[in-house]
The first five atom37 places (N, CA, C, CB, O) and aatype in JSON, in Angstrom:
{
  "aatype": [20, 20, 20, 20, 20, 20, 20, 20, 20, 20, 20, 20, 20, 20, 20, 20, 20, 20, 20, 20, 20, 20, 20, 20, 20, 20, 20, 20, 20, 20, 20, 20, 20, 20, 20, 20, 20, 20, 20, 20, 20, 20, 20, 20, 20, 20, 20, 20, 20, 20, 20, 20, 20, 20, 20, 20, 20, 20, 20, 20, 20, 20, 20, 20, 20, 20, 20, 20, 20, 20, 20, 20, 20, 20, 20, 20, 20],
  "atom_mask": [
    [1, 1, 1, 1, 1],
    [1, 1, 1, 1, 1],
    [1, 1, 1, 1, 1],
    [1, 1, 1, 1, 1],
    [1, 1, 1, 1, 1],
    [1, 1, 1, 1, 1],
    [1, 1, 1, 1, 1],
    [1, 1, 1, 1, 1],
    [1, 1, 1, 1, 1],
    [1, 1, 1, 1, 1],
    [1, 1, 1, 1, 1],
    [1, 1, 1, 1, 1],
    [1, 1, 1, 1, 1],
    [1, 1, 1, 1, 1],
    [1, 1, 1, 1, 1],
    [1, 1, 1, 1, 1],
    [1, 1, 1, 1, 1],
    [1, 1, 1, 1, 1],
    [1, 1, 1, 1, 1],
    [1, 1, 1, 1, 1],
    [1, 1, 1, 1, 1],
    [1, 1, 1, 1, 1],
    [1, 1, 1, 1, 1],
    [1, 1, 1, 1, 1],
    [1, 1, 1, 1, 1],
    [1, 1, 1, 1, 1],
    [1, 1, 1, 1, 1],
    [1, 1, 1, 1, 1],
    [1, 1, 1, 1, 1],
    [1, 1, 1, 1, 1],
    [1, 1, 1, 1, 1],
    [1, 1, 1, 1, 1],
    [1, 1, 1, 1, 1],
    [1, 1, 1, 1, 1],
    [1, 1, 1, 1, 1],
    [1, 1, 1, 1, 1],
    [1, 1, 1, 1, 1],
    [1, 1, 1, 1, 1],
    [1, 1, 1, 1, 1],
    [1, 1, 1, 1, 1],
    [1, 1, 1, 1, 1],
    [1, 1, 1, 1, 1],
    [1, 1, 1, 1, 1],
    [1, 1, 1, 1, 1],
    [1, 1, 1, 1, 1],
    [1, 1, 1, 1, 1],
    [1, 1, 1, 1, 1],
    [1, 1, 1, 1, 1],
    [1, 1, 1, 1, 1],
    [1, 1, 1, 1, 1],
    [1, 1, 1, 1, 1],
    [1, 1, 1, 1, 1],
    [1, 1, 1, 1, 1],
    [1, 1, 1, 1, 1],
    [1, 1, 1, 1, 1],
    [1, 1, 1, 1, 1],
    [1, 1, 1, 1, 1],
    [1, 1, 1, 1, 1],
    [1, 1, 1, 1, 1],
    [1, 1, 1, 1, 1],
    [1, 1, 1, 1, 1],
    [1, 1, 1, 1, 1],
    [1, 1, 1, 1, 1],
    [1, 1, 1, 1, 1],
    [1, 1, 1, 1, 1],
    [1, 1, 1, 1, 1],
    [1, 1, 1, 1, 1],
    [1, 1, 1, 1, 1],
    [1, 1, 1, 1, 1],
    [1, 1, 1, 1, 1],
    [1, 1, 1, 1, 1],
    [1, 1, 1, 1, 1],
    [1, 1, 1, 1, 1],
    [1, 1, 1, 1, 1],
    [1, 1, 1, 1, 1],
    [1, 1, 1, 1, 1],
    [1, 1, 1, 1, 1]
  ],
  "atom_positions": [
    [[48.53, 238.48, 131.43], [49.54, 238.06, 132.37], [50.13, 236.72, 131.9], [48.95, 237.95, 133.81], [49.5, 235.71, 131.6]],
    [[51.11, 236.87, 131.9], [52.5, 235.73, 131.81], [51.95, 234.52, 132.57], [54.16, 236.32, 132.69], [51.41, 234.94, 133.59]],
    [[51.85, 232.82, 132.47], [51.76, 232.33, 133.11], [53.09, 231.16, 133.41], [50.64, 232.17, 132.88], [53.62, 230.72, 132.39]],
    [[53.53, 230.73, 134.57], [54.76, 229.98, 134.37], [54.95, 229.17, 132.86], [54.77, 228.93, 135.56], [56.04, 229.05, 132.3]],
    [[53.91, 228.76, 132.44], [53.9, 227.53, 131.63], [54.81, 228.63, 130.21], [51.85, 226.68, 131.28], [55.94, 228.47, 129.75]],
    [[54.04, 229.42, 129.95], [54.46, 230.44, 129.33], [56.06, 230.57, 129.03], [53.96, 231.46, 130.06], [56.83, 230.36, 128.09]],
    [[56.11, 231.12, 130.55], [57.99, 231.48, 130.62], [58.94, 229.86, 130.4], [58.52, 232.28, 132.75], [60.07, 229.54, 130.06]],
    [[58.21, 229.47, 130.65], [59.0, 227.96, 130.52], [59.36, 227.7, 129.09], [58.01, 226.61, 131.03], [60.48, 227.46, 128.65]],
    [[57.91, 227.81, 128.22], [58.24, 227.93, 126.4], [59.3, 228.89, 125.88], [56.86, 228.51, 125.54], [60.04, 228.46, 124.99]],
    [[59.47, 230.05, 126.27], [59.62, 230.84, 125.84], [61.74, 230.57, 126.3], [58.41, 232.0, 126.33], [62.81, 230.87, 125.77]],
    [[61.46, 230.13, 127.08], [63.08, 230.0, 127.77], [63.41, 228.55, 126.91], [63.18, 229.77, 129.96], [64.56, 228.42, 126.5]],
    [[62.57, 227.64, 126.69], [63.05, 226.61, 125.86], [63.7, 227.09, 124.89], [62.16, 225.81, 125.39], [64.93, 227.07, 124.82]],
    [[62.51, 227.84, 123.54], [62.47, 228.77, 122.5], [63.44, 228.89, 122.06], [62.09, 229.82, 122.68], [63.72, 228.49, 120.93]],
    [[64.6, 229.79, 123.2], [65.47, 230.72, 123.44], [66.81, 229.91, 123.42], [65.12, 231.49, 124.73], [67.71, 230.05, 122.59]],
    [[66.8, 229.11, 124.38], [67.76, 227.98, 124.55], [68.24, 227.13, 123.03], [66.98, 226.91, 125.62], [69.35, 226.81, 122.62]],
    [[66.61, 226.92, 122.35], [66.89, 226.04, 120.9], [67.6, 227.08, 120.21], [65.42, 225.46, 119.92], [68.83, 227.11, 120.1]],
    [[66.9, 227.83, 119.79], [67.83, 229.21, 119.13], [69.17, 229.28, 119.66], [67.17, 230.77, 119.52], [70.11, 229.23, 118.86]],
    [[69.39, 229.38, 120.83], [71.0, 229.94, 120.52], [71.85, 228.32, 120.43], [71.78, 231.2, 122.21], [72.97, 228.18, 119.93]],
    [[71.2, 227.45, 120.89], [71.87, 225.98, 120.23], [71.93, 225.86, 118.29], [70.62, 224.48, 120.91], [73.1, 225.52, 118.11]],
    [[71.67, 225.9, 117.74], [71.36, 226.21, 116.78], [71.86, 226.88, 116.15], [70.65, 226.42, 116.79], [72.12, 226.65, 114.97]],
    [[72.18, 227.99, 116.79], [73.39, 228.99, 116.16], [74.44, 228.75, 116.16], [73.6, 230.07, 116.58], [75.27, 229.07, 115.31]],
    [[74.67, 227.91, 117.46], [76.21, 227.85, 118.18], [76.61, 226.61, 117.26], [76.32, 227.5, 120.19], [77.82, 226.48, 117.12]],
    [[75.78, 225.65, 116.57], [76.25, 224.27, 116.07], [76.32, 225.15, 114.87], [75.25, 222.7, 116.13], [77.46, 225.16, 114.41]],
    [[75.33, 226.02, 114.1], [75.7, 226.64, 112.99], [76.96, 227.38, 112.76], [74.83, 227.37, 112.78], [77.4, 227.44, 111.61]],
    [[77.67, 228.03, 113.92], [78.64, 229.37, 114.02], [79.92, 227.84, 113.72], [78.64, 230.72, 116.08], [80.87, 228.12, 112.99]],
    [[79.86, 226.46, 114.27], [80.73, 225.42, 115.04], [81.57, 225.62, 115.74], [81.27, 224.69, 114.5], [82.78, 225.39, 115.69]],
    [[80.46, 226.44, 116.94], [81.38, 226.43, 118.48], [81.42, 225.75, 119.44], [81.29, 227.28, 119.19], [81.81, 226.01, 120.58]],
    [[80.77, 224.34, 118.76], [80.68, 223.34, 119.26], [81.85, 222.65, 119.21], [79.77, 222.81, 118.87], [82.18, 221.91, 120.14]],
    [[82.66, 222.83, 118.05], [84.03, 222.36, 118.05], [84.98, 223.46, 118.5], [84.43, 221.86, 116.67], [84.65, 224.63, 118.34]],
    [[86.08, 223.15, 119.04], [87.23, 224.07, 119.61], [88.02, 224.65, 118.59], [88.21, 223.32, 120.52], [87.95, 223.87, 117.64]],
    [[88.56, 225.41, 118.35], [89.51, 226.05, 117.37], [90.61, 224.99, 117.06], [90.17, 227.44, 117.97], [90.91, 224.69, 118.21]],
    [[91.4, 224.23, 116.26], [92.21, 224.12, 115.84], [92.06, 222.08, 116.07], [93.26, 225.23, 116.46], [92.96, 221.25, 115.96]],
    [[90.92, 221.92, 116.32], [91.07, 220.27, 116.01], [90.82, 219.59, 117.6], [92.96, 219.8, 115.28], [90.11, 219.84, 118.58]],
    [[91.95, 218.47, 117.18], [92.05, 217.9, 118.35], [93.13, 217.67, 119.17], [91.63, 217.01, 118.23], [94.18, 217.91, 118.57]],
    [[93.27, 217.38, 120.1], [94.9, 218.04, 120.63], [95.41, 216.44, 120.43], [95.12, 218.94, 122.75], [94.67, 215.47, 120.57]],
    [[96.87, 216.39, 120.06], [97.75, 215.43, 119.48], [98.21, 215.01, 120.8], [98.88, 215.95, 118.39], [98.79, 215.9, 121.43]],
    [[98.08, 213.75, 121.44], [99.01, 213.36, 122.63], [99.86, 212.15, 121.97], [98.09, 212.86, 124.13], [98.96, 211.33, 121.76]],
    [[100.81, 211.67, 121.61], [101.5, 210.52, 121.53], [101.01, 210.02, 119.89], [101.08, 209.45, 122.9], [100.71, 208.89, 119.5]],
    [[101.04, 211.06, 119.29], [100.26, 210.91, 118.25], [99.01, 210.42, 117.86], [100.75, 210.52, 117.75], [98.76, 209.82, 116.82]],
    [[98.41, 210.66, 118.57], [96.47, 210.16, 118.9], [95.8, 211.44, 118.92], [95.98, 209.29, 120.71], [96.25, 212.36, 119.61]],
    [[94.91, 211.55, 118.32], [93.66, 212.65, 118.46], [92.99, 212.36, 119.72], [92.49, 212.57, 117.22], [92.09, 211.57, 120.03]],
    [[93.58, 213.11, 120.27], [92.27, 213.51, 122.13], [91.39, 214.55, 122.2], [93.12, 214.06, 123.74], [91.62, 215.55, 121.52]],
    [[90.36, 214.51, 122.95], [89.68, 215.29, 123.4], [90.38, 216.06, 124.13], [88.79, 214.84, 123.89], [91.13, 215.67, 125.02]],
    [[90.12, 217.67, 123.7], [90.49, 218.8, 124.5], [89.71, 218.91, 125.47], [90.54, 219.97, 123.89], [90.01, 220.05, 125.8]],
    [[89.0, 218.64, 126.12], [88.54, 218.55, 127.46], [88.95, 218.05, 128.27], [87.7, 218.22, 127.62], [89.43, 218.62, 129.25]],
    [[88.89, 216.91, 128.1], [88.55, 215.25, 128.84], [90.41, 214.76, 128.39], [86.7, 213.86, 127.61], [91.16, 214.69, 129.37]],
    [[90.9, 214.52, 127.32], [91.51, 214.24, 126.82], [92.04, 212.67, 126.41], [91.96, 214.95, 127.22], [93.17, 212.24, 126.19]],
    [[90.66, 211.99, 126.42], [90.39, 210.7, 126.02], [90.61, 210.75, 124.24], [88.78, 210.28, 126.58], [90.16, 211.74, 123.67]],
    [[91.34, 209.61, 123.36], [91.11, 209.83, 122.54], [89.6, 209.67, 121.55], [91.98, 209.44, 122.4], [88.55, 209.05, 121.7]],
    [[90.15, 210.58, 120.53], [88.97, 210.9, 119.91], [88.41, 209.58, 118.94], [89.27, 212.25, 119.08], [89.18, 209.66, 117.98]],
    [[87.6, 208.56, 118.69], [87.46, 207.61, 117.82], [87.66, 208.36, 116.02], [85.88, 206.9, 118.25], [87.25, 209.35, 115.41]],
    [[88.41, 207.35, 115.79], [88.9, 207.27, 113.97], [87.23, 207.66, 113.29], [89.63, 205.04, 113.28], [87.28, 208.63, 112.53]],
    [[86.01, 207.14, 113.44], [85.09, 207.22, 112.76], [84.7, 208.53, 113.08], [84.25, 206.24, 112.89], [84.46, 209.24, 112.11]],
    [[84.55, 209.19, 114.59], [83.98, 210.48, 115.1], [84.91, 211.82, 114.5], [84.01, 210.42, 116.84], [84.41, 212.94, 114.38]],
    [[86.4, 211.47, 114.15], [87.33, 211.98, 113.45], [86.64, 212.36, 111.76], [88.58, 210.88, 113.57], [86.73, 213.39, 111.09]],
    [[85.94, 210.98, 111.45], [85.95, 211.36, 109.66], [84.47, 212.14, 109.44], [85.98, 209.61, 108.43], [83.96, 212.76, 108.51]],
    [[83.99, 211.73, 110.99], [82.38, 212.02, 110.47], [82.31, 213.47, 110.73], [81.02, 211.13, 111.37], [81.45, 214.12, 110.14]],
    [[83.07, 214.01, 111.5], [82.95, 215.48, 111.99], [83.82, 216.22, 111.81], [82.77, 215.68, 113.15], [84.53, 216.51, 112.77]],
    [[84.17, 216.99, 110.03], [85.52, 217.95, 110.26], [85.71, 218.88, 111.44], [85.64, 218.89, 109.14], [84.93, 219.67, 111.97]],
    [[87.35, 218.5, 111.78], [87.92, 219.72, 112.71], [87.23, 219.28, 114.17], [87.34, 221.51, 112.12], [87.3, 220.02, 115.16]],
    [[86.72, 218.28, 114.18], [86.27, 218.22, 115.93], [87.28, 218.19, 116.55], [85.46, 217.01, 116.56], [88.34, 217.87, 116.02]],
    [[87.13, 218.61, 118.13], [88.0, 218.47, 119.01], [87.41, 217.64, 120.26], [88.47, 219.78, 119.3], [88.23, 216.9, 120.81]],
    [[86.39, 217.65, 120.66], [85.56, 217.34, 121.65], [85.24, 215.51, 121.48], [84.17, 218.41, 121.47], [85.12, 214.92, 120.4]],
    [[85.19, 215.2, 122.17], [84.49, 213.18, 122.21], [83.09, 213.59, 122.39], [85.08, 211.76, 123.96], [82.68, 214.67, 122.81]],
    [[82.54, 212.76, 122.07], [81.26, 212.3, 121.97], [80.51, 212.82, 123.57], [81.32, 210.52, 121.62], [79.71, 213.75, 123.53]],
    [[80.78, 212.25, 124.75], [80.95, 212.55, 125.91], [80.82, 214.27, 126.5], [82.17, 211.94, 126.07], [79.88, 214.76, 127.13]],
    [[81.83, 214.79, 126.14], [81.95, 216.63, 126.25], [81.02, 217.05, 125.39], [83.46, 217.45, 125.75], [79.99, 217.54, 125.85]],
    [[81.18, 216.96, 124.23], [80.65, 217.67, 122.92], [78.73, 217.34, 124.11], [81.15, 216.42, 120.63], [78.12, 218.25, 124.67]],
    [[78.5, 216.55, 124.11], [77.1, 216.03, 124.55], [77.14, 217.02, 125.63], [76.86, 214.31, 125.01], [76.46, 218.04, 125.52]],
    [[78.11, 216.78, 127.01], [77.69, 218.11, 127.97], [77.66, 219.28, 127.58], [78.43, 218.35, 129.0], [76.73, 219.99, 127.96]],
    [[78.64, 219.81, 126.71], [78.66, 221.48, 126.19], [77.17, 221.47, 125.36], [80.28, 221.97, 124.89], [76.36, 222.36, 125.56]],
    [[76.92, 220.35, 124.43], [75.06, 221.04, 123.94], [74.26, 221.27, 125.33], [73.81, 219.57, 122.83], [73.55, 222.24, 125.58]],
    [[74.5, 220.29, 126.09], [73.32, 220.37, 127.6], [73.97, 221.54, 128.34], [73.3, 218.7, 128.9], [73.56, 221.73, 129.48]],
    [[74.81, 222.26, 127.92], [74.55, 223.45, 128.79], [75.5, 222.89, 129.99], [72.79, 223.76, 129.19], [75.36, 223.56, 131.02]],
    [[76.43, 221.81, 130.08], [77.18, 221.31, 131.08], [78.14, 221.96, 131.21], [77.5, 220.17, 131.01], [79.09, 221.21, 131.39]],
    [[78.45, 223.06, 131.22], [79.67, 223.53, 130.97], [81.02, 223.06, 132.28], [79.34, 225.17, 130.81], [80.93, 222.87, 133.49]],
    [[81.74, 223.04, 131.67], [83.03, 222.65, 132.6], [83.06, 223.2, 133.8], [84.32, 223.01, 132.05], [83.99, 222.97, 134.57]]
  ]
}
């Protein structure tokens, strides 16, 4: 018999795995960058701009530091 402690690992497990995939697949980033407001890279979420360094360090991001962090936690919008 299954004990909570059990299902609890096993749902972690599960959770790391498909995180993992999803940063591997990078559906962590949005399709097509970052959205251009006034000529500034923003966050497609939030639409704060995106920092120049978070720009070079992460091809094709779209997300700030901020979102990108809720979408890994499962925060979804």
């Amino acid at each position: 018999m299954t004990d909570i402690l059990d299902m609890a690992a096993e749902v972690e497990r599960l959770q790391r795995e498909a995180a993992i995939a999803r940063a591997r697949s990078g559906t962590l980033r949005s399709a097509g960058g970052p959205q251009i407001i006034d000529g500034i890279a923003c966050c497609r979420e939030c639409g704060e701009p995106i920092p120049a360094a978070r720009l070079a360090a992460v091809a094709g991001v779209s997300l700030c530091v901020d979102c990108a962090g809720r979408q890994e936690r499962h925060d979804v919008y």
